[in-house]
N, C-alpha and C positions, 0 to 999 in steps of 0.2 A: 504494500500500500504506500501510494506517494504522500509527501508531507507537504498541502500545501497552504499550511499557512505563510500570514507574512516572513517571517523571520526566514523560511525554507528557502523564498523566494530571494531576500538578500543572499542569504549563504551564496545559494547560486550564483547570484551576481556577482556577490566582491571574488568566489573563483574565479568565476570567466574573466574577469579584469583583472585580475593575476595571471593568467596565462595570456589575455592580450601585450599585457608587459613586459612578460617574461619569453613569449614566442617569437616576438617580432623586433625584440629592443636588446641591442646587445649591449653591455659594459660601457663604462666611459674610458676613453683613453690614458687619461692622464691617473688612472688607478690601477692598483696592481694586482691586474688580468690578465692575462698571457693570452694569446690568440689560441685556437685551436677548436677541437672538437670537445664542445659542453652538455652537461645533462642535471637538468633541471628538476628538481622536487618541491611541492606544493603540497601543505598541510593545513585543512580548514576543517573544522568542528571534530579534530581526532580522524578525518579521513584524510589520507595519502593520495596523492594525483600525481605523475608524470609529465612537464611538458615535452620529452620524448628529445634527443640529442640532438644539436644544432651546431654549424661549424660557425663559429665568428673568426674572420680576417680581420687586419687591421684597419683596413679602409672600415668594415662595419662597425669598429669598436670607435672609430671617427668621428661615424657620423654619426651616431647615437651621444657622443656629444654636443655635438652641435645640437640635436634635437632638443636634449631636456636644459638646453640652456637658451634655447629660442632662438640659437644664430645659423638655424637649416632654412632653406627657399623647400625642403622637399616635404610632403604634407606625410603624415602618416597615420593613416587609416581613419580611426574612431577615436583617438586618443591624442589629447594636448597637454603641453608639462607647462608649468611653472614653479614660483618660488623655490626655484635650486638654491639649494647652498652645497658647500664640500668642506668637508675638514679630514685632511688627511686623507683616508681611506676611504673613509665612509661619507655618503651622499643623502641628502631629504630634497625630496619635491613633492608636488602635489601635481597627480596626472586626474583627468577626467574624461572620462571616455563617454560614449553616446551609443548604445545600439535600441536603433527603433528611433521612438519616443522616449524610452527609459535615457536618463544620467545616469553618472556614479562617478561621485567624487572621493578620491582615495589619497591618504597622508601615505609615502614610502618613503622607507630610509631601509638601505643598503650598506654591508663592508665585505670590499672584496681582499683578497689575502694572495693571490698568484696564480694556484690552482683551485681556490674555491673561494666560496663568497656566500653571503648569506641573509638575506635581511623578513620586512614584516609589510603587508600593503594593509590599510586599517579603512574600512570604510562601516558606517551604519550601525559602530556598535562589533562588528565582526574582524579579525584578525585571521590574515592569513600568513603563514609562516612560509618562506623560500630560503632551499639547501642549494645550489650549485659545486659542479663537482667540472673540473678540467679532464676529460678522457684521455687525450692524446694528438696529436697532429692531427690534421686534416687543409685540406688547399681551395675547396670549392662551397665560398657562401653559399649558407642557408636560406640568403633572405636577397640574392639577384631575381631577377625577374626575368621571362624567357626572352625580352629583349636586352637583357645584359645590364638593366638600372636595378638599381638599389630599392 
């Protein structure tokens, strides 16, 4: 039996805006991330999720700089950042995504370490927890497009 009250309804949501985050948005450069082949875990109400391995190159760990500090021309998808800050390692902005009609406005903070990294996306009341883990080399972004863009 499905649970559908409200609260079931958030859970769902601040996941899915945790894997929009974490699917499409690679590391920021100037943090110590190592390029390569990533695999991501997400933990929301005691349930485990996978966003399933991704290669980030450096060009992507680039421009997801650029992104969550507002200095990209390139739009990205459902989702817009502001109020970055950085100290040191670790990162806080506030991203908001759009599907539908539905918002969802989420506080994250990130620290990444070389091969892994780790942070929390908070929206509604609900906490979602994210492990990343560095696999190993890899050459060919996850996140080109069949025409060769980003």
């Amino acid at each position: 039996m499905r649970d559908r009250s409200p609260r079931s309804g958030t859970r769902f949501t601040v996941a899915l805006v945790a894997l929009v985050a974490l699917d499409g948005s690679p590391a920021l450069a100037t943090l110590n991330m190592k390029e390569g082949l990533w695999e991501t875990t997400l933990v929301a109400d005691g349930r485990t999720q996978s966003a399933g391995p991704k290669c980030y190159t450096r060009a992507d760990i680039a421009e997801m700089e650029k992104l969550l500090q507002g200095k990209s021309s390139r739009v990205h998808g459902a989702c817009r950042y502001s109020d970055f800050s950085q100290s040191g390692n670790s990162v806080n902005y506030t991203m908001t995504c759009r599907f539908g009609d539905d918002e969802q406005t989420s506080a994250v903070s990130a620290t990444y370490g070389g091969d892994s990294a780790s942070g929390t996306i908070r929206a509604d009341g609900v906490t979602v927890t994210t492990s990343s883990r560095r696999l190993g080399n890899c050459s060919q972004s996850s996140f080109e497009r069949a025409d060769g863009r980003r």
